[in-house]
Structure formats: structure tokens, C-alpha cells
N, C-alpha and C positions, 0 to 999 in steps of 0.2 A: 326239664321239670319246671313249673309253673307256682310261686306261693301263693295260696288263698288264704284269707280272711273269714272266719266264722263271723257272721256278722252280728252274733246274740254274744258271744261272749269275747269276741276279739283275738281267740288264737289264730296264731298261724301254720299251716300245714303244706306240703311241697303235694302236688299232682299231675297227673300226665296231663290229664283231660284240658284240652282247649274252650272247649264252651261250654256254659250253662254255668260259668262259677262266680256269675253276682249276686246269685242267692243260697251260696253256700252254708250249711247248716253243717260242723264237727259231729259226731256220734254219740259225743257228752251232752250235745244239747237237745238232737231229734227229740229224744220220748220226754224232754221237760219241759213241761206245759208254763207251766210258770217262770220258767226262766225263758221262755219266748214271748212272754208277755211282758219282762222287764227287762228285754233286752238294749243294750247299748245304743244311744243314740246317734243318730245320722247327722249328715249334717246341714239336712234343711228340716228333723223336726222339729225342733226348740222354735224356728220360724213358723213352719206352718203352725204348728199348737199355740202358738202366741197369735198369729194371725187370726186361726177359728175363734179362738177365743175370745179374743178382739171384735168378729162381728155376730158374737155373741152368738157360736155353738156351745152347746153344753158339754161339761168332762165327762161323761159315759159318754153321749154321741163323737167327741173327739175318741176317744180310748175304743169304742168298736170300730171308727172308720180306721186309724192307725192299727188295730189288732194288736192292742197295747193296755195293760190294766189301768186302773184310773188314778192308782199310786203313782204309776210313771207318767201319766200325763199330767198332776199335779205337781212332779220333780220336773219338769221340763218349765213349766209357767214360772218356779220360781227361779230357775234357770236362766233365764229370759226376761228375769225383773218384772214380770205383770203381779205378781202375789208374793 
């Protein structure tokens, strides 16, 4: 048995499967739209989002290139100390 990481909401689950589990999504989160839009951060977006930001992409074009709302890309900036 193998444990994966939901990577929207951070539980943890035991699985037989060997591959395809770094983009594991739990069954609490598949149909929630919203909650994969605010899902938990990684640990280069706070960088890259302060990065874009920095040469001045905009929060919806950061939030559609991350496929991430514009609330969470605004949580990440001030994360990050830019705002």
C-alpha cells in the first residue's frame, strides 16, 4: 500500500496504484469546483505568483494560468509579502 496526498485539500489515503498519483484528487473534492480553485498551496506557488506579479502579469491572468480563483492568488501575494 502506497499513501497519497489530495492535493486540494491535503488528506491522506492508502492505494495500491503505483502511478499517476501526483495529481491525486480524494472523491470529497472531484465535483468541487470551488474547492479546486482554492485549493492548498504548493510549494513554488507563492513564488511563482509573486514572481508573475513582480513582472507585472495581472491577478485573473495569474489565477487562469494557475487554474486557481483570484481570491487565492490575492492569498498567496500577501503570503509572499508583495501586498
Amino acid at each position: 500500500m502506497k499513501e497519497v496526498t489530495c492535493y486540494i485539500c491535503g488528506n491522506k489515503r492508502e492505494t495500491n496504484r503505483k502511478t499517476g498519483l501526483e495529481c491525486y484528487i480524494c472523491p470529497d473534492c472531484k465535483g468541487n469546483k470551488e474547492k479546486q480553485m482554492n485549493r492548498i498551496f504548493t510549494k513554488d506557488t507563492v513564488f511563482l505568483v509573486c514572481k508573475w506579479y513582480g513582472e507585472g502579469m495581472s491577478v485573473k491572468r495569474i489565477a487562469d494560468v494557475l487554474k486557481r480563483s483570484e481570491e487565492n492568488v490575492h492569498l498567496a501575494l500577501k503570503k509572499g509579502g508583495v501586498i
